[in-house]
N, C-alpha and C positions, 0 to 999 in steps of 0.2 A: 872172899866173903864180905869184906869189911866195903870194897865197894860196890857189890851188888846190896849191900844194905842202904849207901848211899844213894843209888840211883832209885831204891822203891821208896826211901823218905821224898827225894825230889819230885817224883811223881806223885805223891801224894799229896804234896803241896801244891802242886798246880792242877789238880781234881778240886781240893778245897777251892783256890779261886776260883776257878772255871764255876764251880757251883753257886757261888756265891754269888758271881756277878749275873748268870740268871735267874735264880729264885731269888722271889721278890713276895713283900706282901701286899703289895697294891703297882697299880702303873706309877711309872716313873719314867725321868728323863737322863739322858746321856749326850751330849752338844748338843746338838741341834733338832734331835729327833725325842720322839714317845714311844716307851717301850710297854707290852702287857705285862703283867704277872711272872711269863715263861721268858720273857728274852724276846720275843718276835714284835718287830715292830710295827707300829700301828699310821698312820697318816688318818685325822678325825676328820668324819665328811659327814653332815646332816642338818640338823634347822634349831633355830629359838622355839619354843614353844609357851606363851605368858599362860603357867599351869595356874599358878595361883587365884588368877582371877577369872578363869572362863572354865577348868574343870580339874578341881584341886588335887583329885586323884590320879589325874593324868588319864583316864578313862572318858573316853574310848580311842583319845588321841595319840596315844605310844602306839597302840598295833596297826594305827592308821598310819602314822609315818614309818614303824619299820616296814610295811608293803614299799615304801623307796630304797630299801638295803641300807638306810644312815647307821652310822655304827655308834653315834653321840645326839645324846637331845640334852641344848642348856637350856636348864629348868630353872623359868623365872620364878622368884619368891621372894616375900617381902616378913619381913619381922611384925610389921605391924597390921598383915591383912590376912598370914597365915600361920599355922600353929606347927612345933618340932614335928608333934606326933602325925599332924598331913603333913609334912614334908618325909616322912619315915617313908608311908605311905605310898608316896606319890614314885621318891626312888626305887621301891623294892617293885613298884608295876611297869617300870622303865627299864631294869633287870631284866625283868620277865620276857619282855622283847625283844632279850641278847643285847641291848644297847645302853653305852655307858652315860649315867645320868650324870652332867656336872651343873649343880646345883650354884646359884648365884643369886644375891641379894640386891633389888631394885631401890634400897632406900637413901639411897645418896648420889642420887645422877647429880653430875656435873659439880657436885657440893667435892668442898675440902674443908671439914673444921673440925677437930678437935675431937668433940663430942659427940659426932656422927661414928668418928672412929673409935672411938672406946665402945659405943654401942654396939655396935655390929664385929667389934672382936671377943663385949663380950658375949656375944649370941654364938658365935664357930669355939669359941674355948668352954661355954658352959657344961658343965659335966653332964647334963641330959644330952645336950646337944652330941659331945663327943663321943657317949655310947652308941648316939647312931652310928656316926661315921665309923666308928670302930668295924660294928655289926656289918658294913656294908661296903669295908674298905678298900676289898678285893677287886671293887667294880667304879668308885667314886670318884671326881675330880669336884674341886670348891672352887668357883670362881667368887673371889671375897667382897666384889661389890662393883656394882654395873656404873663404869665410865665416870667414877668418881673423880675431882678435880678437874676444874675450869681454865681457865686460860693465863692466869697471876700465877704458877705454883711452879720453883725454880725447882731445877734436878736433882739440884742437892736435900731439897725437902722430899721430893718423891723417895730419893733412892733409900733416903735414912727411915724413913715414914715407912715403908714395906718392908724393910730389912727388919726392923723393929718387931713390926708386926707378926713378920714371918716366925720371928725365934720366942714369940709369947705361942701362937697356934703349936710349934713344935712341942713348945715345953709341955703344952698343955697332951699331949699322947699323938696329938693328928702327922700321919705321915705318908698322907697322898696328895697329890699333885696339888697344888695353890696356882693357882691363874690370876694374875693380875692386871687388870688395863692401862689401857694408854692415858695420858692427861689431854688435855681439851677437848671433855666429856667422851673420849675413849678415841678422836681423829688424829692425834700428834704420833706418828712412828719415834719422833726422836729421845724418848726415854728409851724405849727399848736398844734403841742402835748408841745412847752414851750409857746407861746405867744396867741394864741386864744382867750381863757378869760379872756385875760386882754383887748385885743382889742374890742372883744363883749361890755365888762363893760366900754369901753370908746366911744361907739356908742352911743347917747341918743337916739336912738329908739332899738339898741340892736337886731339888725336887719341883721347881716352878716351872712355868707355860708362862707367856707374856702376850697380850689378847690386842688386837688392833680393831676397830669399828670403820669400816672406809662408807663412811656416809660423805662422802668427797662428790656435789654434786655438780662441778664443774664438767662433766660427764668426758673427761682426759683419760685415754686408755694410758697413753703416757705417765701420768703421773703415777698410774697403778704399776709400769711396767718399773719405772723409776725407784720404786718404794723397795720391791721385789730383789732391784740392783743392791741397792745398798744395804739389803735385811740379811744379802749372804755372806758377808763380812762379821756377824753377831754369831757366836757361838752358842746360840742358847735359842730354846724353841720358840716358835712364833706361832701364832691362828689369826686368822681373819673370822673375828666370832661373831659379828651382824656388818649386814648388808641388804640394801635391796635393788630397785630400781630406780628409786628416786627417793628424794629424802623428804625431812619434815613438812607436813602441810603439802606433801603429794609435790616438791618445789625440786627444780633442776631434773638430773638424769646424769646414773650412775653407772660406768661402765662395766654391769654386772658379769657380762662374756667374757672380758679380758680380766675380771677377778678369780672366777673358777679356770679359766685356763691356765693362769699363770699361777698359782695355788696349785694347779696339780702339775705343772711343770717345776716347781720348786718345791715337790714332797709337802708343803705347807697346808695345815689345814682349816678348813671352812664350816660357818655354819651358816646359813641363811637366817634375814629375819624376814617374815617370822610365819609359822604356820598356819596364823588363824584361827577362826574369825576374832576380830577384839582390836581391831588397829582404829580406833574412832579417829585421831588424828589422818590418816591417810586410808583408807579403807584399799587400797590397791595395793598396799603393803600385803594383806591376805595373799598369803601363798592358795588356802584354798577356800571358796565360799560359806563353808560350814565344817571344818576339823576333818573331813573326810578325803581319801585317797580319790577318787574318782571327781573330785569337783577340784583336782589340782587346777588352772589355770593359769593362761599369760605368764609372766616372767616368771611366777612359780612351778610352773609346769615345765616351763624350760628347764630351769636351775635343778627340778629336782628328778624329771625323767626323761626330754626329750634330748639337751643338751651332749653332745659329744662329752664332755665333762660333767654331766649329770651329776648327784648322787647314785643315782641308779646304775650310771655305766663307771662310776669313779670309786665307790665306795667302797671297802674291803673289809672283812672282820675276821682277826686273827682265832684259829685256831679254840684260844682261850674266850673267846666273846660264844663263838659256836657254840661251844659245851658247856655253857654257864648250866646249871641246874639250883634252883632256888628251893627252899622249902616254904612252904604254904604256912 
């Protein structure tokens, strides 16, 4: 008797883990991979889209890009050109389209000082702010600021400068994914491949994504393959979260084929930039002529539906993305 009591207490305790390690309140990470809600893992596959500044509600361009099956749209937004309550907005109609919205702050491209970063942490820790996230947890990812830090900014300041940052956003209740970019203005992989795991390990939820911009216009399939080698040695997740064709000022040519290829051959995931219309600086960046799925074109129409590695033929949405049901 005494050890058939023992073997139902043991069993009971490896029910509690087991449940534990997949109910979840929000996606989360576990080495190298992104996990939903339930446990089933995710690889993020879909496009930028700049909501704030061309249609703040994200209408009519979420049901136009899910017609590509993308299972993520980062939604561009800025402190200073849009409001908590349209960003509420804009996430809960990116929801709507089974797709997970990770919201990200354009106000400190390529900056690193000081001031910029108390700002913009305190905009993700303000307590309005953090009723969103709360509200919308289950579905959220925060990328905390698009390609912040220039090409002066030593490892040792990135790695402490995030770490920091991360354990104020925890304190503050937030406990879904944080995404952070790479330094020189989001192109250097080498934060991620020295600092990564240490910053994961300084996250008490252990919770971060680490974002690479390969605007690398040297148009090197090589170097893309190169990058790929050495990003499987990091324990810790990795996205290629913009890219196009060519880079600033429409200048060089970017081996966008062997970026989705080798992305979906390392489980690694992608977002294109960017959907469109709104690219004044390069107008060929346009994924499509006007927001809309049928005027996809050129390398936006490859990347998002023609491509053997599409979106369209690449893109998967767990189970828990399916059955999202939002109230109105």
């Amino acid at each position: 008797m005494k050890e058939a009591t023992i073997c139902i207490v043991i069993l009971l305790l490896f029910s509690c883990l087991f449940a534990q390690e997949i109910t979840h309140s929000c996606f989360y990470t576990k080495g190298k991979y992104i996990y939903d809600p339930n446990g089933e893992k995710i690889i993020l596959c879909g496009v930028n889209k700049m909501v704030v500044w061309t249609d703040p509600d994200g209408v009519p361009s979420f049901s136009e890009i899910a017609k590509t099956g993308a299972n993520v749209v980062r939604i561009v937004w800025t402190i200073k050109d849009g409001t908590m309550d349209g960003l509420d907005t804009a996430i809960k109609n990116c929801i709507k389209e089974k797709m997970i919205p990770m919201i990200e702050l354009h106000d400190a491209t390529c900056k690193w000082e000081k001031e910029l970063f108390n700002k913009i942490t305190a905009y993700w820790t303000d307590k309005k702010m953090v009723s969103i996230i709360k509200k919308h947890e289950k579905y959220l990812m925060i990328n905390y600021g698009n390609e912040i830090g220039g090409w002066n900014i030593s490892l040792e300041d990135y790695e402490k400068t995030y770490s920091d940052i991360i354990k104020k956003m925890r304190k503050a209740g937030i406990k879904v994914p944080i995404i952070i970019d790479m330094l020189k203005c989001g192109q250097d992989l080498t934060p991620y491949l020295v600092c990564a795991e240490n910053i994961v390990k300084a996250d008490p939820e252990h919770n971060v994504i680490f974002s690479i911009h390969m605007w690398w216009t040297d148009g090197s399939p090589e170097r893309v393959k190169q990058a790929f080698t050495a990003a499987q040695y990091v324990n810790a997740p990795l996205i290629v979260a913009e890219f196009a064709h060519k880079g600033v000022g429409c200048s060089g040519s970017i081996p966008y084929q062997t970026i989705i290829e080798e992305c979906y051959n390392n489980e690694t995931g992608w977002l294109a930039w960017e959907w469109g219309p709104g690219n004044t600086d390069c107008a060929e960046m346009d994924m499509t002529k006007d927001g809309i799925y049928n005027t996809l074109y050129g390398w936006g129409k490859e990347v998002a539906v023609d491509s053997k590695y599409s979106i369209k033929n690449t893109a998967r949405k767990t189970k828990f993305l399916k059955e999202i049901k939002i109230d109105e």
